[in-house]
N, CA, C and O atoms as a DFTB+ gen file, in Angstrom:
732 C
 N C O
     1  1     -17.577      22.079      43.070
     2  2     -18.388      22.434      41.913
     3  2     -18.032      21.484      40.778
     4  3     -16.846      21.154      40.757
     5  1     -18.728      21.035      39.937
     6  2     -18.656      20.010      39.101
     7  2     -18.476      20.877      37.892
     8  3     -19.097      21.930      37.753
     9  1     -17.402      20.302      36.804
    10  2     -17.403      21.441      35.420
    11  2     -17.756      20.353      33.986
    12  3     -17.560      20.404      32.771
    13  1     -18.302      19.515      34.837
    14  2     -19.140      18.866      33.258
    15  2     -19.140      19.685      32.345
    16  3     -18.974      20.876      32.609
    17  1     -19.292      19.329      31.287
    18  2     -19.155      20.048      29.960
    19  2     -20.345      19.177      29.471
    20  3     -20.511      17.958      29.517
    21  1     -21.306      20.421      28.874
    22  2     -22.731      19.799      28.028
    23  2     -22.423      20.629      26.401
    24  3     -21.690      21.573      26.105
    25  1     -23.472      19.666      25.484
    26  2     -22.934      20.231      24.005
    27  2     -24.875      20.970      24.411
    28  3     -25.871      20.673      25.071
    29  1     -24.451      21.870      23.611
    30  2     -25.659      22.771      23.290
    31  2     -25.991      23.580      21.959
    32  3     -25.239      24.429      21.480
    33  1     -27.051      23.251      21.498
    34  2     -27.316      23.941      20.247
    35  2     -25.716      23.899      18.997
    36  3     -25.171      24.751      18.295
    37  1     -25.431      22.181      19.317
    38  2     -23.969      21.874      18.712
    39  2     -22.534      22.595      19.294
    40  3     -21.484      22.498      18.659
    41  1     -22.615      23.208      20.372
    42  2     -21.923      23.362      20.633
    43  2     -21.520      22.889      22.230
    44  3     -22.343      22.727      23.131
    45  1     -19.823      22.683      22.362
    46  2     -19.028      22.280      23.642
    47  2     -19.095      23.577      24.799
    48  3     -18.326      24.535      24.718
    49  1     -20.016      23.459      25.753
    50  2     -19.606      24.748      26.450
    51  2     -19.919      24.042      28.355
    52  3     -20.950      23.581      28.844
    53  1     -18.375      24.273      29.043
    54  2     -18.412      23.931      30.694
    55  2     -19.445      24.061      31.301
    56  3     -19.832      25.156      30.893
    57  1     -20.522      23.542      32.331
    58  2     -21.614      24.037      32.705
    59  2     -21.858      25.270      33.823
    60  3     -22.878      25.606      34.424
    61  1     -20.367      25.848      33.848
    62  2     -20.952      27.153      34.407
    63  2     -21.305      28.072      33.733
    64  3     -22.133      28.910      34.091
    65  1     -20.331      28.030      31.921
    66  2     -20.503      28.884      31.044
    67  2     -22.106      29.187      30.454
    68  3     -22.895      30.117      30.288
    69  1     -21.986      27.777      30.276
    70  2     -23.950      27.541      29.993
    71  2     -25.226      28.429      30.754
    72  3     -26.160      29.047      30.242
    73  1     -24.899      28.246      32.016
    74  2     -26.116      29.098      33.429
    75  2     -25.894      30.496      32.368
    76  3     -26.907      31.061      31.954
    77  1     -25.056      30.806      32.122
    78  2     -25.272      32.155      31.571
    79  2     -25.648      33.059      29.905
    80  3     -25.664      34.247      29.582
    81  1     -25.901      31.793      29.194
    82  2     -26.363      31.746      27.915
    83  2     -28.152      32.325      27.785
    84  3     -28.423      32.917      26.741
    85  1     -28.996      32.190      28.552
    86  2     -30.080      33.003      28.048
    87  2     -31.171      31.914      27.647
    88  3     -32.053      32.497      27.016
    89  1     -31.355      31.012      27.730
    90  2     -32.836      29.885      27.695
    91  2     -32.724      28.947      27.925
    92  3     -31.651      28.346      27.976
    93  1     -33.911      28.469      28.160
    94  2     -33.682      27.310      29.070
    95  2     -33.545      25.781      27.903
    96  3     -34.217      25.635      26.882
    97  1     -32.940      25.217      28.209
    98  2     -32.324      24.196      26.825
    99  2     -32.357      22.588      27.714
   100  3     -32.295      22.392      28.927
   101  1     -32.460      21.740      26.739
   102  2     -32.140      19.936      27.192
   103  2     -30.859      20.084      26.904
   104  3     -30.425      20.689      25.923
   105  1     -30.190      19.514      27.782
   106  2     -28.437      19.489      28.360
   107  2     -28.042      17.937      28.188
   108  3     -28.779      17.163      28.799
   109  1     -27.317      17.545      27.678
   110  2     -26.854      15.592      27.255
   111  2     -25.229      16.208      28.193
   112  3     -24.814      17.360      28.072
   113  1     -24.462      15.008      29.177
   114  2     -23.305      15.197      29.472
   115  2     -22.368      14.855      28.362
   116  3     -22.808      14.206      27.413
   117  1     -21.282      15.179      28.384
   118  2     -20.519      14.861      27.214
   119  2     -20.255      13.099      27.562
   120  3     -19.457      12.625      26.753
   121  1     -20.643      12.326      28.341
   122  2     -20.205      10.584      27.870
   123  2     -21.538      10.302      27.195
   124  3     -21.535       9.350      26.414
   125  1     -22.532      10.882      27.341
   126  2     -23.443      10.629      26.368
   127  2     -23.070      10.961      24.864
   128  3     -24.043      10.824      24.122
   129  1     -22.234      11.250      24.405
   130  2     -22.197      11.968      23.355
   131  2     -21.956      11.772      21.757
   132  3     -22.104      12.504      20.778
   133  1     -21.628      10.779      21.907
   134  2     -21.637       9.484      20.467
   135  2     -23.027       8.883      20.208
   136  3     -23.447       8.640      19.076
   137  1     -24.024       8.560      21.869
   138  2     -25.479       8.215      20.864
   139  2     -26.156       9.286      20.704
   140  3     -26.930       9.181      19.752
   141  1     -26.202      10.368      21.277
   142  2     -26.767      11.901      21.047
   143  2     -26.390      12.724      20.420
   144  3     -26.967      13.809      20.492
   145  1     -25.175      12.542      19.472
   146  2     -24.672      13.709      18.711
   147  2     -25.156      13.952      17.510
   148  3     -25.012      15.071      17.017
   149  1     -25.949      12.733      16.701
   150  2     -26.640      13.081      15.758
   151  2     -28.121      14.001      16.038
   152  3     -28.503      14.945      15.345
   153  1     -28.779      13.460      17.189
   154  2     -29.849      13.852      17.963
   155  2     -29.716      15.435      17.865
   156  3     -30.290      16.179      17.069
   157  1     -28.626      15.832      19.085
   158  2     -28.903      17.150      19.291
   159  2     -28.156      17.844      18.064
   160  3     -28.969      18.661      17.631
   161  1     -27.129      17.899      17.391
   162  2     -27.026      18.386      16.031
   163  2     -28.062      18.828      15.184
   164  3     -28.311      19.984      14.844
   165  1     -28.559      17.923      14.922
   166  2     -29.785      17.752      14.062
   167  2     -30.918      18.146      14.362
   168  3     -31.624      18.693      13.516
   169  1     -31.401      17.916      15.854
   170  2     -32.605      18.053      16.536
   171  2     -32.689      19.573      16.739
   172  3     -33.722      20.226      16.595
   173  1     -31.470      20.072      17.097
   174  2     -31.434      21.326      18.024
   175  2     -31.429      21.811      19.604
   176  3     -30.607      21.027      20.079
   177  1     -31.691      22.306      20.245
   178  2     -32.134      23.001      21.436
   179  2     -33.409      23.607      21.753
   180  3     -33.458      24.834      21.662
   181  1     -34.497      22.953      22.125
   182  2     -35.796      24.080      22.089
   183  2     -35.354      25.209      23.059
   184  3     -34.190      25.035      23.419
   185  1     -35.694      25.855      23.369
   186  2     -35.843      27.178      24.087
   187  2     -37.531      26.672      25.043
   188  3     -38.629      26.650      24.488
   189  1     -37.326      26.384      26.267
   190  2     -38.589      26.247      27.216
   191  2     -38.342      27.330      27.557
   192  3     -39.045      27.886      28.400
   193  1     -40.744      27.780      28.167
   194  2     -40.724      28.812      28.601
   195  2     -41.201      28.169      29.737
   196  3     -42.317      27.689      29.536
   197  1     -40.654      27.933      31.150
   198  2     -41.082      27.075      32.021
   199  2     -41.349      28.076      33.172
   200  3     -40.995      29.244      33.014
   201  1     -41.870      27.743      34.165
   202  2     -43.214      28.578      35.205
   203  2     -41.056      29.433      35.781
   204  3     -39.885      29.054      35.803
   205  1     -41.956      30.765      36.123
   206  2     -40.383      32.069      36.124
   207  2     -40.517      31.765      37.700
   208  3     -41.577      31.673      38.319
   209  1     -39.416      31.649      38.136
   210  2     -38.350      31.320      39.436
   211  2     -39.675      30.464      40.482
   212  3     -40.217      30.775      41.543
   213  1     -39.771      29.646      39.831
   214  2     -40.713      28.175      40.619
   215  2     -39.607      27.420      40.890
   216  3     -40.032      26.575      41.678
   217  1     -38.218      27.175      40.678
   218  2     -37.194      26.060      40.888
   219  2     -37.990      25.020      40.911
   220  3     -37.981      24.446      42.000
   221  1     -38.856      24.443      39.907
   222  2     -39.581      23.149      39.589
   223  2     -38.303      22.582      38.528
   224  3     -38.435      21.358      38.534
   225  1     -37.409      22.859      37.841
   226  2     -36.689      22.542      36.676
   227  2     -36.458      20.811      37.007
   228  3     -36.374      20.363      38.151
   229  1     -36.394      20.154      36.019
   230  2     -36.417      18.727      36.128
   231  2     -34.781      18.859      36.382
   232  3     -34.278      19.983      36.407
   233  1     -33.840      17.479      36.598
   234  2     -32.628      17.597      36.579
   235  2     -31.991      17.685      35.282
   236  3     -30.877      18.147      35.532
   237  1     -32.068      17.528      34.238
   238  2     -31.648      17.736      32.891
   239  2     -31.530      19.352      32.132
   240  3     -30.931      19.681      31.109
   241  1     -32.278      20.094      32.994
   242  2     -32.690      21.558      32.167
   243  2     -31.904      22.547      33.335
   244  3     -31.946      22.071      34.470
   245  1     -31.198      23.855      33.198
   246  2     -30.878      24.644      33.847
   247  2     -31.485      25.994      33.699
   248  3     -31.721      26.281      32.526
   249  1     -31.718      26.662      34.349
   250  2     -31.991      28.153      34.110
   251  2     -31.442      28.637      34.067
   252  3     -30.652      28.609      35.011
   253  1     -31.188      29.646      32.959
   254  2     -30.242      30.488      32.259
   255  2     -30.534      31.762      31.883
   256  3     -29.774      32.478      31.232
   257  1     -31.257      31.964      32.145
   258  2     -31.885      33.803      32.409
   259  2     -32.437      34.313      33.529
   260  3     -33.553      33.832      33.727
   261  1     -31.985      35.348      34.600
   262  2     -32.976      35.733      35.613
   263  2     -34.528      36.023      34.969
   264  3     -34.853      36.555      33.907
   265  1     -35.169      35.570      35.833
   266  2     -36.462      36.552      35.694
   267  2     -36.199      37.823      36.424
   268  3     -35.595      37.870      37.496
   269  1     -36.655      38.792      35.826
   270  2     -36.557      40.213      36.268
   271  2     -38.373      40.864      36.302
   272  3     -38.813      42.009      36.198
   273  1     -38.879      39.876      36.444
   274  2     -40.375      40.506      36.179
   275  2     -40.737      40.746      37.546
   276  3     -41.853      41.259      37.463
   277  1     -40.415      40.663      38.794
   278  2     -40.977      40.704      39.749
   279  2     -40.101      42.184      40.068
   280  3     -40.594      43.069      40.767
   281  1     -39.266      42.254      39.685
   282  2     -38.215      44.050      39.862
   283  2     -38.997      44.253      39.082
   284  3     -40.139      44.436      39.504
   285  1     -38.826      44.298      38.016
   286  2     -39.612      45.550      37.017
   287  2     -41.293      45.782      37.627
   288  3     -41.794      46.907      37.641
   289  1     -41.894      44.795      38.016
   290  2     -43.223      45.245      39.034
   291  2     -43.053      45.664      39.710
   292  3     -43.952      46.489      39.874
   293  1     -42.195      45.734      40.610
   294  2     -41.724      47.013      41.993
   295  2     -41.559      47.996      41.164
   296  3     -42.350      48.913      40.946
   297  1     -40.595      47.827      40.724
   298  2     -39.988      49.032      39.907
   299  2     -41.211      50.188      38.906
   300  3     -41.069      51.337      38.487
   301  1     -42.193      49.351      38.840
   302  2     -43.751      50.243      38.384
   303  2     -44.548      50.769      39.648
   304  3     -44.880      51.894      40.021
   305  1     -44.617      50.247      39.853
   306  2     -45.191      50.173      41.302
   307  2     -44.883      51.366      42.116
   308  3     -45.752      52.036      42.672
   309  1     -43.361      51.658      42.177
   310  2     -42.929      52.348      43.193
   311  2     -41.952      53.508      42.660
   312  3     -40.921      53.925      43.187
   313  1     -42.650      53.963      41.306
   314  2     -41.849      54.913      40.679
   315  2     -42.065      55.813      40.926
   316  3     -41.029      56.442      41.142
   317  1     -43.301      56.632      41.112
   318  2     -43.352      57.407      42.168
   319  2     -43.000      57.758      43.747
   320  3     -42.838      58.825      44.340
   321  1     -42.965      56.598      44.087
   322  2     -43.700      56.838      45.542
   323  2     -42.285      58.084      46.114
   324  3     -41.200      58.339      45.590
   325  1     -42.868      58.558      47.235
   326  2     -42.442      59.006      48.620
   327  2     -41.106      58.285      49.301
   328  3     -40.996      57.172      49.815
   329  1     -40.350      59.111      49.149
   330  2     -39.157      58.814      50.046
   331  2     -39.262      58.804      51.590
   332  3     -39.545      59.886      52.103
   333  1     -39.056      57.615      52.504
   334  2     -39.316      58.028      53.643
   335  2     -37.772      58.364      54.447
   336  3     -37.643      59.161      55.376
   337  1     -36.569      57.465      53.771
   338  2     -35.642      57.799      54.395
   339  2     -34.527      57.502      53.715
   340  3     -34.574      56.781      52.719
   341  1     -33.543      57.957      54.114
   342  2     -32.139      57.845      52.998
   343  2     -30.781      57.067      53.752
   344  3     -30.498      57.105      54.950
   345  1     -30.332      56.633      53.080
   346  2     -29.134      55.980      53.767
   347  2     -27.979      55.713      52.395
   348  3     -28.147      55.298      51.249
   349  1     -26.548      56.264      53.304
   350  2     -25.335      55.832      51.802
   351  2     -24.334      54.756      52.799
   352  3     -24.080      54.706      54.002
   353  1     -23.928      53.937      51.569
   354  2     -23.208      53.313      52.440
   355  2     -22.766      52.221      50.931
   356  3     -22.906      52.491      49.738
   357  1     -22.170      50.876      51.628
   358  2     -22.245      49.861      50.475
   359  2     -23.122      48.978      50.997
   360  3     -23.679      48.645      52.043
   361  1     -22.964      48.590      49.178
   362  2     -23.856      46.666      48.984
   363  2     -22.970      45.881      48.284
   364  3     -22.151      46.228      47.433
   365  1     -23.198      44.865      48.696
   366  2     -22.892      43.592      48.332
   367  2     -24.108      42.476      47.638
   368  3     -25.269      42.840      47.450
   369  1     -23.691      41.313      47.361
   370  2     -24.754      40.760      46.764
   371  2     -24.307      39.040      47.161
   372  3     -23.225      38.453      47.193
   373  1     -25.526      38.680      47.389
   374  2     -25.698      36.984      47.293
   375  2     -25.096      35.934      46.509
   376  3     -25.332      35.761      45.313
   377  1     -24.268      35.196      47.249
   378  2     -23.498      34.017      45.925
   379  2     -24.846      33.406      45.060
   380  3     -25.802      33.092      45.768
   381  1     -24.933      33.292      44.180
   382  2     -25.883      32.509      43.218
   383  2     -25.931      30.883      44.386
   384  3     -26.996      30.328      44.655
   385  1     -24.884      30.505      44.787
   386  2     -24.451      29.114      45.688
   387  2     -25.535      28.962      46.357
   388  3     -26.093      27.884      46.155
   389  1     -26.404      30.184      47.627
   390  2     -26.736      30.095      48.539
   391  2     -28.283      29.852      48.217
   392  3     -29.072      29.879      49.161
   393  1     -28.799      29.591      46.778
   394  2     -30.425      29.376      45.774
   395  2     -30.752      28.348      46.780
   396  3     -30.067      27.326      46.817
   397  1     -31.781      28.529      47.642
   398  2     -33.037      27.294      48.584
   399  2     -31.823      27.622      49.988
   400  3     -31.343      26.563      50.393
   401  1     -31.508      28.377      50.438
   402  2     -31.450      28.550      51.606
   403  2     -32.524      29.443      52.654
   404  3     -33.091      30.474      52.291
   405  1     -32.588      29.170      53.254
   406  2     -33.700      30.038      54.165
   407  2     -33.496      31.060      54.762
   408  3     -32.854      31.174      55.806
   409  1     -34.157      32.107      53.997
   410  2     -33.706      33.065      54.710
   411  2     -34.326      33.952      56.262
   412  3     -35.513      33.689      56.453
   413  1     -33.758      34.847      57.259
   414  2     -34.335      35.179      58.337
   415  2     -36.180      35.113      58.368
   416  3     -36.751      34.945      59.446
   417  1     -36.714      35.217      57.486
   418  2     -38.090      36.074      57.262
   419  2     -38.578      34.651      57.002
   420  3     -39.791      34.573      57.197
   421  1     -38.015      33.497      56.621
   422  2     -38.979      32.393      56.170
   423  2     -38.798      31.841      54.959
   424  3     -38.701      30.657      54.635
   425  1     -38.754      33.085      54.161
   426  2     -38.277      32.834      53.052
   427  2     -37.216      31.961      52.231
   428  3     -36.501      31.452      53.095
   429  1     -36.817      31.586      51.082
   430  2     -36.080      30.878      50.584
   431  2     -35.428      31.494      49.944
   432  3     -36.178      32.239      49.312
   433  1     -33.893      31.770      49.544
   434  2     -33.186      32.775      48.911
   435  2     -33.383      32.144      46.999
   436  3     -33.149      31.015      46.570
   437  1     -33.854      33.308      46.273
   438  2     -33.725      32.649      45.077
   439  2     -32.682      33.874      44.373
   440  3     -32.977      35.031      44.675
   441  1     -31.541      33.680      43.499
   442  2     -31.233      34.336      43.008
   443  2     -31.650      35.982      42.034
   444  3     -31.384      37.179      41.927
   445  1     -32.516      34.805      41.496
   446  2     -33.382      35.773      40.480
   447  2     -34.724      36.570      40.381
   448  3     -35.287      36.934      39.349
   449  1     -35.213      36.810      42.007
   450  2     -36.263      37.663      42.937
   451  2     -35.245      38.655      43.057
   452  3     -34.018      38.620      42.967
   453  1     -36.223      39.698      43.323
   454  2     -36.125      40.967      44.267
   455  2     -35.976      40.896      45.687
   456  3     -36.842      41.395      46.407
   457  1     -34.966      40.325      46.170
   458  2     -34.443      40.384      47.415
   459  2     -33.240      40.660      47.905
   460  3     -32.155      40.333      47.423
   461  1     -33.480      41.356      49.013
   462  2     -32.098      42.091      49.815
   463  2     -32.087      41.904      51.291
   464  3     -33.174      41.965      51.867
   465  1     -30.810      41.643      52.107
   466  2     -30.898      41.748      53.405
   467  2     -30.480      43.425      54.236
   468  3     -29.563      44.141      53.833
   469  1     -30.978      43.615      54.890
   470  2     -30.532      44.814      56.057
   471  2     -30.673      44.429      57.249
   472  3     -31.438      43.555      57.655
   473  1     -29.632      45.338      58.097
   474  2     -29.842      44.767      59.549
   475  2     -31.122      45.133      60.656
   476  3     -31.365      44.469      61.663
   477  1     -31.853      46.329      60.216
   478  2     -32.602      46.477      60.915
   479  2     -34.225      46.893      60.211
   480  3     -35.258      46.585      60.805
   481  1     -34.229      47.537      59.040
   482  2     -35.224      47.374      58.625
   483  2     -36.474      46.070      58.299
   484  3     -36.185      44.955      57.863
   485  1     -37.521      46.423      58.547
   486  2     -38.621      45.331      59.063
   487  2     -38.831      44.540      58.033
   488  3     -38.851      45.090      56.932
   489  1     -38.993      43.404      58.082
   490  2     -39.199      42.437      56.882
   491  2     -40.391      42.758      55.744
   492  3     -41.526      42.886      56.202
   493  1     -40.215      42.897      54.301
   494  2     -41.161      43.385      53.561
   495  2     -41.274      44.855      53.159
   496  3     -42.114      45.430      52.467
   497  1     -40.131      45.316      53.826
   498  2     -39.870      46.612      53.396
   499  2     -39.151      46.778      52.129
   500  3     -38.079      46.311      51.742
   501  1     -40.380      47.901      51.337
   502  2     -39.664      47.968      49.823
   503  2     -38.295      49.222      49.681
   504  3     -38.583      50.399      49.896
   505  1     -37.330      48.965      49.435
   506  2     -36.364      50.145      49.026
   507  2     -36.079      49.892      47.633
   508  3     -36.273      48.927      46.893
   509  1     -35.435      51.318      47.449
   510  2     -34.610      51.540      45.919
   511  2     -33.130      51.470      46.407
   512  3     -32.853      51.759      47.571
   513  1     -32.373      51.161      45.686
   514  2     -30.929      50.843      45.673
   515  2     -30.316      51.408      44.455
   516  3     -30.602      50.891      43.374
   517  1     -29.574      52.326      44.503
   518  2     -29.388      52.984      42.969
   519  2     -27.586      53.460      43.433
   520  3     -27.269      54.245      44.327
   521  1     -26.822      52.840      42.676
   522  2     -25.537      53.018      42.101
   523  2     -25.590      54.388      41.572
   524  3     -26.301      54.742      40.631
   525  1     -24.724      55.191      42.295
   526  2     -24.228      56.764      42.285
   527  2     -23.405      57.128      40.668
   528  3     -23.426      58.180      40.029
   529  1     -22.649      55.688      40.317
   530  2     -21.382      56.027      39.591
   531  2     -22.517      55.703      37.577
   532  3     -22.314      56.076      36.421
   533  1     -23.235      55.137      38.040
   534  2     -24.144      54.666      36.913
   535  2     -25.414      54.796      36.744
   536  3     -26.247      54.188      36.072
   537  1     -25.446      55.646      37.425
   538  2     -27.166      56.174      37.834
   539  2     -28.095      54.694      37.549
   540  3     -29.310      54.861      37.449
   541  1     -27.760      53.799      37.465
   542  2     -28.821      52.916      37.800
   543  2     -29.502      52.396      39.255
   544  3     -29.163      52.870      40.339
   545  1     -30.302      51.567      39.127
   546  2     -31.253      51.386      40.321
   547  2     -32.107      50.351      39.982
   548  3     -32.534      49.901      38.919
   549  1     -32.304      49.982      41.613
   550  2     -33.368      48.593      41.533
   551  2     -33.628      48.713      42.488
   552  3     -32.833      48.956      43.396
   553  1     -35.723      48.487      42.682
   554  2     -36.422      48.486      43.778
   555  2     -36.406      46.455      44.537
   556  3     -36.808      45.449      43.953
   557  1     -35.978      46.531      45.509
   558  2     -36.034      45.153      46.144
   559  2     -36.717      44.948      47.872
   560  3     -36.600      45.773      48.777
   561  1     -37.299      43.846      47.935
   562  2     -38.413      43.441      49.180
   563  2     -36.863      43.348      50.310
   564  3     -35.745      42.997      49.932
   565  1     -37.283      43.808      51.834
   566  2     -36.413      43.235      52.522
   567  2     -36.893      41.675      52.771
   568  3     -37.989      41.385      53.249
   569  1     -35.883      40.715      52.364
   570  2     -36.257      39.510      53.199
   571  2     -35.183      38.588      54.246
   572  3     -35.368      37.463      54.711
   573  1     -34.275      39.306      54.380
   574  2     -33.016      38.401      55.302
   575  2     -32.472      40.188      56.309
   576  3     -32.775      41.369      56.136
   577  1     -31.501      39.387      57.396
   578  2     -31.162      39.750      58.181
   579  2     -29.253      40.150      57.461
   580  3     -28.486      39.219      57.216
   581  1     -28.994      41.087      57.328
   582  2     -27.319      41.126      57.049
   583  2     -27.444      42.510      56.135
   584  3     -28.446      43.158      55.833
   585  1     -26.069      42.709      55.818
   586  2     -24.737      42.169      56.162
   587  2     -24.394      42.443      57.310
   588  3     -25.088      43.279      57.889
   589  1     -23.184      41.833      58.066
   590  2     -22.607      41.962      59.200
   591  2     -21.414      42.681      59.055
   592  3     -20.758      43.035      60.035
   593  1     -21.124      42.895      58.029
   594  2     -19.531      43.587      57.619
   595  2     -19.991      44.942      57.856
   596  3     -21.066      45.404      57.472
   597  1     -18.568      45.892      58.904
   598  2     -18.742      47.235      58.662
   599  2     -18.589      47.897      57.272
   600  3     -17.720      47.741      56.415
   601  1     -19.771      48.740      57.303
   602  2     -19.386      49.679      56.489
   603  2     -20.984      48.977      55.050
   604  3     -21.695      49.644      54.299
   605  1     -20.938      47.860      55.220
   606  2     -21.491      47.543      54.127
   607  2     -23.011      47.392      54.606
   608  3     -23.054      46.610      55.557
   609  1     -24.545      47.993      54.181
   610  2     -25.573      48.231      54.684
   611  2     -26.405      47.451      53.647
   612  3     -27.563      47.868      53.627
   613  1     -26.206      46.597      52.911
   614  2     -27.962      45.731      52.310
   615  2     -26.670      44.959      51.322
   616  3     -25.561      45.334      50.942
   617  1     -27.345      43.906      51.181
   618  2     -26.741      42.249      50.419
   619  2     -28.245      42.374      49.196
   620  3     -29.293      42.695      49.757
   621  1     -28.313      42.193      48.020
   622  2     -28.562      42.296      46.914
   623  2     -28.874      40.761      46.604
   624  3     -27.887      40.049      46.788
   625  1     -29.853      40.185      46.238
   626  2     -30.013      39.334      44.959
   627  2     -29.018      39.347      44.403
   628  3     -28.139      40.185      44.609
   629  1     -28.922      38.010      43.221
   630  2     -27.520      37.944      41.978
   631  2     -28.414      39.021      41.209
   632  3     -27.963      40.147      40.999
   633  1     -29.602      38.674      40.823
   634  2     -30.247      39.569      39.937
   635  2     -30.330      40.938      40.069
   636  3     -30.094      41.537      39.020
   637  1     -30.603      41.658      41.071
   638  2     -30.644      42.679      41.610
   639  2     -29.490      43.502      41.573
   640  3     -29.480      44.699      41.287
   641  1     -28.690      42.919      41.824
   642  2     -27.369      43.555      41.886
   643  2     -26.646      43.513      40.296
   644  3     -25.731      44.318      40.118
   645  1     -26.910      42.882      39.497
   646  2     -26.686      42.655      38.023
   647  2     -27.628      44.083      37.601
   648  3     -27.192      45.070      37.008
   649  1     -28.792      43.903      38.010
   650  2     -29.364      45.581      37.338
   651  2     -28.743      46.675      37.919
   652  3     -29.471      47.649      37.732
   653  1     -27.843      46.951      38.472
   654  2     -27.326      48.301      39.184
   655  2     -26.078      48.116      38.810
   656  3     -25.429      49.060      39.261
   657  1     -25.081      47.054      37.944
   658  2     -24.189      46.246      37.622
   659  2     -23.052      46.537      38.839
   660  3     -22.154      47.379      38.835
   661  1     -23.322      45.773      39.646
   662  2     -22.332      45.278      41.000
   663  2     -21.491      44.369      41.158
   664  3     -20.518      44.278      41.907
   665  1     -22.171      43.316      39.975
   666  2     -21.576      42.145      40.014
   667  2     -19.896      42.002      39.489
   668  3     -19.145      41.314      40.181
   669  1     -19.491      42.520      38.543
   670  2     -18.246      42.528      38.689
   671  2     -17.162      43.326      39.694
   672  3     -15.983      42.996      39.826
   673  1     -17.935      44.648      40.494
   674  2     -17.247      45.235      41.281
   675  2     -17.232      44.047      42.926
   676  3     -16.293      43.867      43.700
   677  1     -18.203      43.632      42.954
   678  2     -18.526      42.787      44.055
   679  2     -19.127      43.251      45.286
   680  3     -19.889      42.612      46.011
   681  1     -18.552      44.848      45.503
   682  2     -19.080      45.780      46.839
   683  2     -18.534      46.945      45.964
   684  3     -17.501      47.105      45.314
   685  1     -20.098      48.000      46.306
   686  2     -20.132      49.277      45.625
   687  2     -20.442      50.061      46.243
   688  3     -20.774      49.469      47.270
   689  1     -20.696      51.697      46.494
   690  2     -21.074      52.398      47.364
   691  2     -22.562      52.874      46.351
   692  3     -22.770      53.070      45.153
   693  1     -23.461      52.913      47.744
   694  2     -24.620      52.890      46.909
   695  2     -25.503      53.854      48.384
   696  3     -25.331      54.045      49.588
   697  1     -26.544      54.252      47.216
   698  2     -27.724      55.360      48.040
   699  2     -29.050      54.596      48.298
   700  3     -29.834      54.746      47.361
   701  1     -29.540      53.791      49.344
   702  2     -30.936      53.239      49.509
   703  2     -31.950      54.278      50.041
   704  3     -31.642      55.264      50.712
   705  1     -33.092      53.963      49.690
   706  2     -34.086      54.689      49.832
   707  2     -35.123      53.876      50.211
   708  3     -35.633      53.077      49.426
   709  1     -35.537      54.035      51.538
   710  2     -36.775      53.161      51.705
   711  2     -38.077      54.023      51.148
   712  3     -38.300      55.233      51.109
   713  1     -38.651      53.142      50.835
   714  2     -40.093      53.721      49.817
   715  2     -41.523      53.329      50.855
   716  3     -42.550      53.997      50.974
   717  1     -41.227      52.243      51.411
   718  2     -42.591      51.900      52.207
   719  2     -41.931      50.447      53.201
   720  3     -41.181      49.514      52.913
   721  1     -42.565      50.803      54.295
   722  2     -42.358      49.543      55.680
   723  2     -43.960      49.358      55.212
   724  3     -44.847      49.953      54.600
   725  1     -43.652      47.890      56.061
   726  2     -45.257      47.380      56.438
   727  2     -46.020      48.117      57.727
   728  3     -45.566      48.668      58.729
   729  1     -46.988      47.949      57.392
   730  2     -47.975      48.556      58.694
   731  2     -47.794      47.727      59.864
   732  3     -48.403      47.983      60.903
C-alpha cells in the first residue's frame, strides 16, 4: 500500500486518511508541492459531484464518500415486505482492497453498493441484515458465493456493513431476513 501524503483544502493528510474525508477533491503529491502550494492554498478544493459508484474517477481524484443511495432504495422498497425466512448467525464484511474483483454472479465487487455474499441463497436475492446489539439494519442484493468460515453466514459490502456499524467490530452476530428470491 502506498502512504503518499496529498495536501488538501491546505492541509497535510496520508492518503488513506483522505479516502475517508467526505468529497471528492483534486489531490497534488507532496513533491509537487512548492509549484502547487500557492495554487491549492489559494485556489482551494472543489468538492465534485461525479456519476455515484461508476469507478470512472480519473487518476488524480479519489472517492471519499460511499454512495448509500442504492441501500436506501432497497431499504424503501422493502420496508414493508414479507418475511420469508430467518436465519442468526455472523457477518463479516469485504476488504475495501477487493473494489473490481469479480464476483461469483458476474458481478464486480464495489465497496459502496448493496452487496453481500451467502453460501446458498440464489443470486439477486434481497435480505435485511440488522445488528441485534444496535438495532440497526441494511437491506443488501445477494451477489457472491461465501463466507466459508464456520459459524459466519453473509460477507457485507464496506458500505453495508458501516450502516449496521460492523466495521470496527469486524465479525458481529447478526439476524438476516430474506425478503424476496428471484422467480
Amino acid at each position: 500500500m502506498r502512504t503518499d501524503a496529498y495536501i488538501v483544502r491546505g492541509g497535510v493528510f496520508p492518503q488513506f486518511a483522505v479516502a475517508e474525508m467526505g468529497a471528492i477533491c483534486m489531490l497534488e503529491p507532496m513533491w509537487l508541492l512548492d509549484p502547487l502550494l500557492w495554487l491549492l492554498v489559494f485556489g482551494g478544493c472543489s468538492a465534485e459531484s461525479g456519476p455515484q459508484g461508476s469507478g470512472s474517477l480519473r487518476p488524480h481524484q479519489v472517492r471519499l464518500e460511499p454512495s448509500i443511495a442504492e441501500i436506501r432504495e432497497l431499504e424503501l422498497r422493502f420496508a414493508g415486505a414479507k418475511v420469508i425466512r430467518t436465519y442468526s448467525g455472523k457477518a463479516t464484511y469485504y476488504s475495501r482492497s477487493l473494489e473490481g474483483h469479480k464476483m461469483a454472479s458476474g458481478e464486480r465487487y464495489d465497496p459502496n453498493r448493496a452487496q453481500a455474499a451467502h453460501r446458498t441463497l440464489p443470486f439477486g436475492s434481497i435480505v435485511r441484515v440488522t445488528n441485534p446489539k444496535s438495532d440497526a439494519s441494511v437491506v443488501v442484493r445477494i451477489t457472491d458465493r461465501g463466507p466459508y468460515v464456520k459459524g459466519r453466514i453473509i460477507d457485507l459490502s464496506y458500505a453495508a456493513a458501516a450502516r449496521i456499524g460492523l466495521i470496527q467490530a469486524g465479525v458481529a452476530d447478526i439476524r438476516l431476513e430474506v425478503l424476496e428470491t428471484p422467480q
